[in-house]
N, C-alpha and C positions, 0 to 999 in steps of 0.2 A: 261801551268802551271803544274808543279809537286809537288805533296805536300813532303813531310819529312816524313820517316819510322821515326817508333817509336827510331832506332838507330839514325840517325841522331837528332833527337830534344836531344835525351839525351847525344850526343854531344857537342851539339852548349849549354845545358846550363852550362857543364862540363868548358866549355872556360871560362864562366864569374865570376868560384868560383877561388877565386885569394890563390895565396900562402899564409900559414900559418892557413885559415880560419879553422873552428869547423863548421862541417855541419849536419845535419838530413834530410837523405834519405825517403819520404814517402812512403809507403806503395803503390804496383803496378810500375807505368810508372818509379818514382824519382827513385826507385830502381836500373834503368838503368842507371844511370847518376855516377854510381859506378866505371864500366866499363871503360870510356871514362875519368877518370882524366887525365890532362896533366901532363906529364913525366916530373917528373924536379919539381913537387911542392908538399910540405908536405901540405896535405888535411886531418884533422884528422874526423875521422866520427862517428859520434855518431847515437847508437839504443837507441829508447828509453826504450825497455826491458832489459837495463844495461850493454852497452858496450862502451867504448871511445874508438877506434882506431882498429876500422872495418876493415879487409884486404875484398879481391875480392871474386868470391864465388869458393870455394875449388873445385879442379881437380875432374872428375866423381872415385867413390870407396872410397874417401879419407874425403867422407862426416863426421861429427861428431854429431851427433844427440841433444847432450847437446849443440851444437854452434851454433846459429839462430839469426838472425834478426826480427823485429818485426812483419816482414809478412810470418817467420816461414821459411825464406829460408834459407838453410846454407852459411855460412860465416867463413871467417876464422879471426884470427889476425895478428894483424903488432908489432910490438918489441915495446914497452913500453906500449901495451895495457894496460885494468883496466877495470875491472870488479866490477857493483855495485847494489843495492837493485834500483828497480824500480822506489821506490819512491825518491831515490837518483838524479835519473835521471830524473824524471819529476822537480825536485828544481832544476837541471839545465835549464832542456828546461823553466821554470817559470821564475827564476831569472834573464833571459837574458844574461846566459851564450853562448847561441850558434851563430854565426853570421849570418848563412845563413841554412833557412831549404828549402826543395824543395817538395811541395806539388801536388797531383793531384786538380782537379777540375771537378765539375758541369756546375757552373757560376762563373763566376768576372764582379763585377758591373763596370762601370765608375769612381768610387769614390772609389775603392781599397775594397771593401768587398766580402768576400768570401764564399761561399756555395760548401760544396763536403762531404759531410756526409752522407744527405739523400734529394733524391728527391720530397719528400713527398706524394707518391702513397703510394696507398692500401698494395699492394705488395712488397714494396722494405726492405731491409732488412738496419736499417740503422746501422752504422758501424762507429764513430765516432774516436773510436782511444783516439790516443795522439794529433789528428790534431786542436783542440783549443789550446792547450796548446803549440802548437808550433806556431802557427797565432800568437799568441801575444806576443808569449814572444823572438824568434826569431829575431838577429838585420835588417835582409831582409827576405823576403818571396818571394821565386820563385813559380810561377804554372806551371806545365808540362801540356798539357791538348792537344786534338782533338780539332780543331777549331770549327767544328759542333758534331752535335749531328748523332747517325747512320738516325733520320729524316730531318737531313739538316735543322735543327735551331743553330743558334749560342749562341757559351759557352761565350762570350761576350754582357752581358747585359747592360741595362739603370739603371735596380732594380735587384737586385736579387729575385726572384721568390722561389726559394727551402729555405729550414730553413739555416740560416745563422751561418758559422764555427768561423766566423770572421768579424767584423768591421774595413772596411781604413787599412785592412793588407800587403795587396798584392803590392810586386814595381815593377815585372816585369813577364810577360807571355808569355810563347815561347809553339806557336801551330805547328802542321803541314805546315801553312802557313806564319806565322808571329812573330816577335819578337815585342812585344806589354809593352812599361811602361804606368803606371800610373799616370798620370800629374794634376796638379789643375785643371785644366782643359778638363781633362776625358784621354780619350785611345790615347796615343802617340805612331804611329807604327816604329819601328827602323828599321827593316828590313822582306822584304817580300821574298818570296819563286821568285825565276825567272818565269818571264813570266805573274807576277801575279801584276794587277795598284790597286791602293790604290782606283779608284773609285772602281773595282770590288768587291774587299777586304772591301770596305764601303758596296754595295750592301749583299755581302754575312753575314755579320757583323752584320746590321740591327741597327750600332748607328754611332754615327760621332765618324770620326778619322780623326786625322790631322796625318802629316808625318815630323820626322826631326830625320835625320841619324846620326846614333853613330859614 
């Protein structure tokens, strides 16, 4: 079994955002998912610190310190961009303007709800963002995520445990290991990393998963 660099996962979810879509990049991993659009399709991308039509991130020197993304990295633009007041752009991501946002995670429960804010320790520092605001108001919800945790617990739960970002948000979860939707019926895996059976993948997972291929 070999798992998926964080390059490749933000590949493989780069595939499933189709032409024409309006997306939001989250903050950390989704960031990566920039990179890797397929050639050949207009993908317009929204910040939610008030940009529509994100280019990649600017050649090294050529940085511009006023042009950031919302996790402060630089970024450039693409030809018809638009620039607007923050709160412009959260009545987008609210209104259901955007079709596809692509989020980190904690946990995903069985039933599509999501927790990636705060773990609820003493210590952590929570950091919530724009990321309810794009849970629900987004017409899909991808999770980019580690299938375990650095103690080899799975980011695939029964409940979510941590404080919750979102309720029955989440349609499809692409880990290191797995491309995982959400079904009425809990965690539906699409595809596994080579080498890797879906009982093991149950075993390491710690909930039921049926298997039926895209």
């Amino acid at each position: 079994m070999k798992r998926l660099t964080r390059d490749q996962m933000a590949a493989r979810v780069a595939q499933d955002i189709p032409d024409g879509a309006v997306v939001n990049l989250g903050i950390g991993m989704p960031t990566m998912v920039g990179a890797h659009l397929p050639a050949g399709r207009e993908i317009v991308l929204h910040t939610e610190n008030g940009l529509l039509g994100m280019g990649p991130p600017p050649a090294a020197g050529e940085e511009d310190p006023d042009l950031i993304n919302a996790g402060k990295q630089p970024v450039t633009t693409l030809d018809g961009a638009s620039f607007f007041h923050h709160a412009d752009s959260f009545a987008m991501m609210r209104g259901g303007h955007l079709d596809y946002c692509v989020l980190g995670g904690f946990q995903v429960a069985q039933n599509g709800d999501l927790a990636n804010w705060h773990t609820g320790e003493p210590d952590a520092i929570p950091a919530v963002g724009g990321a309810m605001d794009l849970a629900i108001g987004a017409k899909k919800v991808f999770v980019m995520m580690e299938h375990l945790t650095k103690a080899g617990v799975s980011k695939l739960v029964e409940k979510c445990t941590y404080p919750l970002t979102g309720l029955a948000c989440v349609s499809r979860v692409y880990t290191d290991l797995a491309v995982v939707d959400i079904g009425p019926s809990g965690f539906v895996v699409r595809e596994m990393v080579e080498g890797l059976s879906l009982e093991e993948l149950t075993r390491l997972s710690g909930v039921p998963l049926t298997y039926q291929a895209l």
